[in-house]
C-alpha positions as CSV (number, residue, x, y, z in Angstrom):
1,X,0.0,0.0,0.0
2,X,1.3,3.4,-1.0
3,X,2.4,5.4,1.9
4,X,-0.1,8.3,1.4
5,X,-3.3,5.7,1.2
6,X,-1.2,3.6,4.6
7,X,-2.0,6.9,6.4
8,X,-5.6,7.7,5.1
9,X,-6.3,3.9,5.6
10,X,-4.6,4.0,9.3
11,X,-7.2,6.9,10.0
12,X,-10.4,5.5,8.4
13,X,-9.8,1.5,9.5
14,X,-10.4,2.7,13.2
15,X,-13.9,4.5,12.3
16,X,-15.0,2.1,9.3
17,X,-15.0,-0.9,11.8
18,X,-16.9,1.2,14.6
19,X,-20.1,-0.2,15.5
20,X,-22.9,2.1,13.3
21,X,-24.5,4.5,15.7
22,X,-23.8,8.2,17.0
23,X,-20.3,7.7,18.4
24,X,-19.3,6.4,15.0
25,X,-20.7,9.4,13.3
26,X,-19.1,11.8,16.2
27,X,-15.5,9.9,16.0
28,X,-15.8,10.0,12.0
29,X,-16.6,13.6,12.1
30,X,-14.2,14.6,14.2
31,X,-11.6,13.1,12.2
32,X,-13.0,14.9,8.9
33,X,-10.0,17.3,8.5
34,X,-7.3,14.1,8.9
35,X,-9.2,12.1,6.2
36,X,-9.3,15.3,4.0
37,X,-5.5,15.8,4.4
38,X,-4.6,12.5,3.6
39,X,-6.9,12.3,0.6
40,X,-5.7,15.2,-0.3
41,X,-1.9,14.1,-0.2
42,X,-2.9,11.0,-2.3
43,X,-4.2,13.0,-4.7
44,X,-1.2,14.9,-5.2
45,X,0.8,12.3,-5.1
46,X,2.9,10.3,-7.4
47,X,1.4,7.1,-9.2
48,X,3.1,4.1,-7.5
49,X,5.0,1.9,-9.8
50,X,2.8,-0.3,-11.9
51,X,0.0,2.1,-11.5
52,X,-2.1,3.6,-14.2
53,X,-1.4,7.2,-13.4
54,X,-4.5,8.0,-15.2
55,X,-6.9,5.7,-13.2
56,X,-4.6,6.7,-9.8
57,X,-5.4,10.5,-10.7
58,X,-9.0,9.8,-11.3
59,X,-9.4,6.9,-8.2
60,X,-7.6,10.3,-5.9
61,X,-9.8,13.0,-7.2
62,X,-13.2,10.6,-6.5
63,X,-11.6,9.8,-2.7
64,X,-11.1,13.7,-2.4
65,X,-14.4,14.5,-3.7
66,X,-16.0,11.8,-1.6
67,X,-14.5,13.1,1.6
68,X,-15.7,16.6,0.8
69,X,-18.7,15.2,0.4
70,X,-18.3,13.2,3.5
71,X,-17.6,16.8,5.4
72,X,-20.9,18.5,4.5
73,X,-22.8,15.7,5.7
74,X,-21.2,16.3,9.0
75,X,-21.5,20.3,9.4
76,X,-25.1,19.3,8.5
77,X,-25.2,16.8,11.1
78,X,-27.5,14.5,9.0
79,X,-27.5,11.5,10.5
80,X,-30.1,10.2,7.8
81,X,-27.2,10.8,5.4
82,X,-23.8,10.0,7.2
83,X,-23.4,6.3,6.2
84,X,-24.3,6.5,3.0
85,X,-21.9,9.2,2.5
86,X,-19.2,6.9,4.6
87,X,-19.5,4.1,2.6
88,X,-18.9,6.4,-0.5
89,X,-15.5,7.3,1.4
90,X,-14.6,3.3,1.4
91,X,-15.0,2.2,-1.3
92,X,-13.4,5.0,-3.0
93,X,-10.7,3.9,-0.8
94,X,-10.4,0.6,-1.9
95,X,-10.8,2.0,-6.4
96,X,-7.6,4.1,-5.0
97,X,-5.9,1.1,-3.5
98,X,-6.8,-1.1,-6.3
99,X,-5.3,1.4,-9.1
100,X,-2.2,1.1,-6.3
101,X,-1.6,-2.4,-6.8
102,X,-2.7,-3.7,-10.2
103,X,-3.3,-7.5,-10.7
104,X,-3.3,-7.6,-7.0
């Protein structure tokens, strides 16, 4: 695993495994600004070897997007919306780490 999706993945595992429910929303909130930043270095990062750089710039960008996304669902506190909006986080996630590690 590329070292920029090792530390996104190190802050989302925690969260993403959480039992569902309002501390999972609170902890996942709270750590909104963390799994922007690492997104974010992803995005800006260099292909790993073997990668498609096209498919890793496009897999980044959708992680980024989805984490924005992921944000205004929590400054709108909407609860109805939050898992949805997670799960949209992991598996973007797991497109990135697949364009990572091709054949894999």
């Amino acid at each position: 695993m590329p070292p920029t999706l090792a530390a996104f993945h190190d802050v989302l595992a925690p969260r993403w495994h959480a039992a569902k429910g309002p501390e999972r929303m609170h902890d996942t909130c709270g750590a909104i600004d963390e799994l922007a930043r690492d997104a974010d270095a992803a995005a800006h990062a260099q292909p790993p070897a073997g990668a498609d750089a096209r498919a890793w710039t496009v897999e980044t960008t959708r992680l980024v997007g989805a984490v924005s996304e992921l944000g205004d669902t929590c400054k709108a506190n909407d609860a109805a919306k939050f898992e949805d909006a997670f799960a949209t986080v992991h598996t973007a996630f797991h497109a990135a780490l697949e364009t990572a590690s091709p054949g894999r």
